[in-house]
Backbone as numpy.savetxt, mean C-alpha at the origin, in Angstrom:
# Nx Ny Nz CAx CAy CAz Cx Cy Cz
11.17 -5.15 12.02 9.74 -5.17 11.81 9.50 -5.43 10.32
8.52 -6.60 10.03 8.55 -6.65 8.59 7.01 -6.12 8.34
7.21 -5.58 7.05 6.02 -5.22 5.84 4.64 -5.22 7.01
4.41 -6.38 7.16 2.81 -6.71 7.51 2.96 -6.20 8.57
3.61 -6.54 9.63 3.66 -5.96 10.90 3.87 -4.32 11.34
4.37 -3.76 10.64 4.33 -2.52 10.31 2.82 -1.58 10.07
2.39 -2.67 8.89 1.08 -2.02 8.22 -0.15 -1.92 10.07
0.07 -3.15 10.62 -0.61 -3.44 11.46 0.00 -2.02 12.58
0.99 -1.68 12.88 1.26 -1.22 13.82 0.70 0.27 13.37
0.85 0.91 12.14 0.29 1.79 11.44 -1.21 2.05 11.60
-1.59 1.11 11.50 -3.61 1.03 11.79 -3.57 1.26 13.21
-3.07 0.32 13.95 -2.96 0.64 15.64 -3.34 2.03 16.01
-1.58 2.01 15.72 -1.34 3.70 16.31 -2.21 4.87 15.90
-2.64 4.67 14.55 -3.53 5.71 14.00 -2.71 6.87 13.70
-1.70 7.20 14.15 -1.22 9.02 14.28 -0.01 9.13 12.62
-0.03 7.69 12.18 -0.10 7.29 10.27 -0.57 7.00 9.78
-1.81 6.66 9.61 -2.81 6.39 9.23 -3.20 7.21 7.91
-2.67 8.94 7.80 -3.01 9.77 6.80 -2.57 9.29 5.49
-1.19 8.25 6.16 0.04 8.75 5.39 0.30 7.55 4.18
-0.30 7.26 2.56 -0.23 6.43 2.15 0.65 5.43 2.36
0.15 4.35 1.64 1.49 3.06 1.73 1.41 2.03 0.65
1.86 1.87 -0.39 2.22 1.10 -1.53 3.40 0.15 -0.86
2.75 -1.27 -0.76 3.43 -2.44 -0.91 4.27 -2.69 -1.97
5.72 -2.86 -1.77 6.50 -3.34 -3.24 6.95 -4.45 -2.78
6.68 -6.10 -3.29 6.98 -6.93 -2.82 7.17 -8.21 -4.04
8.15 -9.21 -3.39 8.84 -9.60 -4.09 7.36 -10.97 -3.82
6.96 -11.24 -3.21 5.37 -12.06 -2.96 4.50 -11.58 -3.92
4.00 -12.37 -4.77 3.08 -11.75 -5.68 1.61 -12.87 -5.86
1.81 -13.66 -4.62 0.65 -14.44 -4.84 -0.73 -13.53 -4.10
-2.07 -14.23 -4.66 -2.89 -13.27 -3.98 -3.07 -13.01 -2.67
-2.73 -13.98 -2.05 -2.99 -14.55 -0.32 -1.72 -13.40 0.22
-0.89 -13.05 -0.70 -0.06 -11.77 -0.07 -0.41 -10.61 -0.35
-0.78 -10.78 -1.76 -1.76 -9.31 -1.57 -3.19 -8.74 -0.66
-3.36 -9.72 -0.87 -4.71 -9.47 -0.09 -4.50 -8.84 1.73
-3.79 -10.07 2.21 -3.23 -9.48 3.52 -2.43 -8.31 3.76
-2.01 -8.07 3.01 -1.18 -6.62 2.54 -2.40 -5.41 2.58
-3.31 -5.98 2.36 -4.51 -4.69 1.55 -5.53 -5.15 2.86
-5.45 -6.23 3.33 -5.87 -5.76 4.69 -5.75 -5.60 6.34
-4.16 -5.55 5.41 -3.59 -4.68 6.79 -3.45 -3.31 7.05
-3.75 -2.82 5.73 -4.28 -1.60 5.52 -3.31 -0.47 4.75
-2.30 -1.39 3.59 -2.00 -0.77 2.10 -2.92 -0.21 1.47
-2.57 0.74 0.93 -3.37 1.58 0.10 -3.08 0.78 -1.96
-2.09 0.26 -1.37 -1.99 -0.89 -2.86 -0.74 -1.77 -2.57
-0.54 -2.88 -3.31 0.12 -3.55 -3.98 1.01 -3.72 -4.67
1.99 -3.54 -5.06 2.63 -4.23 -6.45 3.97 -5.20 -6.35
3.78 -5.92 -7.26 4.25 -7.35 -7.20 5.53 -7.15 -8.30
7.20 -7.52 -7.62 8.09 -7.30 -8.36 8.13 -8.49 -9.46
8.69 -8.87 -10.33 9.37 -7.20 -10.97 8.04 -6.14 -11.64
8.25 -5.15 -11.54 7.41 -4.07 -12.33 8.24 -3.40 -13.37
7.26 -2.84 -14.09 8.18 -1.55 -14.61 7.76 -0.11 -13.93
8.90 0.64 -14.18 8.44 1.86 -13.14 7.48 2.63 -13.60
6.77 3.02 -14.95 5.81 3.24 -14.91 4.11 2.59 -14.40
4.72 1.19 -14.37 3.50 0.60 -13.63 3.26 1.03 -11.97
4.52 1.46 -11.90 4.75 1.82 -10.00 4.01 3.82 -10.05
4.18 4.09 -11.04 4.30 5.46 -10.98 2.40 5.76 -11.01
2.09 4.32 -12.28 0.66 4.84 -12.50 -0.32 4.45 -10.71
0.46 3.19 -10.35 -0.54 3.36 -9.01 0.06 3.95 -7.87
0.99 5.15 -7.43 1.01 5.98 -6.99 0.31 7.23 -7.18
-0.08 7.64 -8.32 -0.93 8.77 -8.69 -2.19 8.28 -8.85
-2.55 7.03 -9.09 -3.81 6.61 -8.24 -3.94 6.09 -6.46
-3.21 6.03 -6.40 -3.28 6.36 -4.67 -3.75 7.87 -4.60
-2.64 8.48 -4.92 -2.45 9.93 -3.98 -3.84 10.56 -4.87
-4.13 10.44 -5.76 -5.68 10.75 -6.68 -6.96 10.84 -5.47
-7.19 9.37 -5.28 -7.27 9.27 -4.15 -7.89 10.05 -3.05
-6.35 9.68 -2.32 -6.63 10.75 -1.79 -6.87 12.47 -1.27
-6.62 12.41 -2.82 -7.11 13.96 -2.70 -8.88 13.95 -2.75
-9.22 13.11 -3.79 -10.50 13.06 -3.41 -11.07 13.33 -2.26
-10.39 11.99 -1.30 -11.34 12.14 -0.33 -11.26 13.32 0.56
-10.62 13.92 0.38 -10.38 15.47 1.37 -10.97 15.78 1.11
-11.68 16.07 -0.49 -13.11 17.13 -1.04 -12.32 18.40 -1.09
């Protein structure tokens, strides 16, 4: 099962849906991000990174979603 198909099976099922998901992908054009983000990633990132670039949008994910719990 690759990346996209996954994300899709994830939305489906719903019963992961809680459970974030950061794309790390070696595709870094927008037409992959985008489909990535609406298949229902919570983000993006396009290799190579550095790991603080990975670290800062994980704690803006999970930020997030703490928000939205209230």
């Amino acid at each position: 099962m690759g990346g996209l198909e996954f994300l899709h099976y994830r939305r489906d099922i719903g019963n992961f849906a809680h459970i974030p998901v950061v794309v790390v992908s070696t595709r870094a054009c927008e037409e992959d991000r985008r489909l990535g983000l609406e298949a229902g990633a919570d983000a993006y990132v396009a290799k190579p990174f550095q790991p603080g670039d990975l670290m800062t949008v994980v704690n803006h994910v999970m930020s997030e979603r703490i928000a939205a719990r209230g």
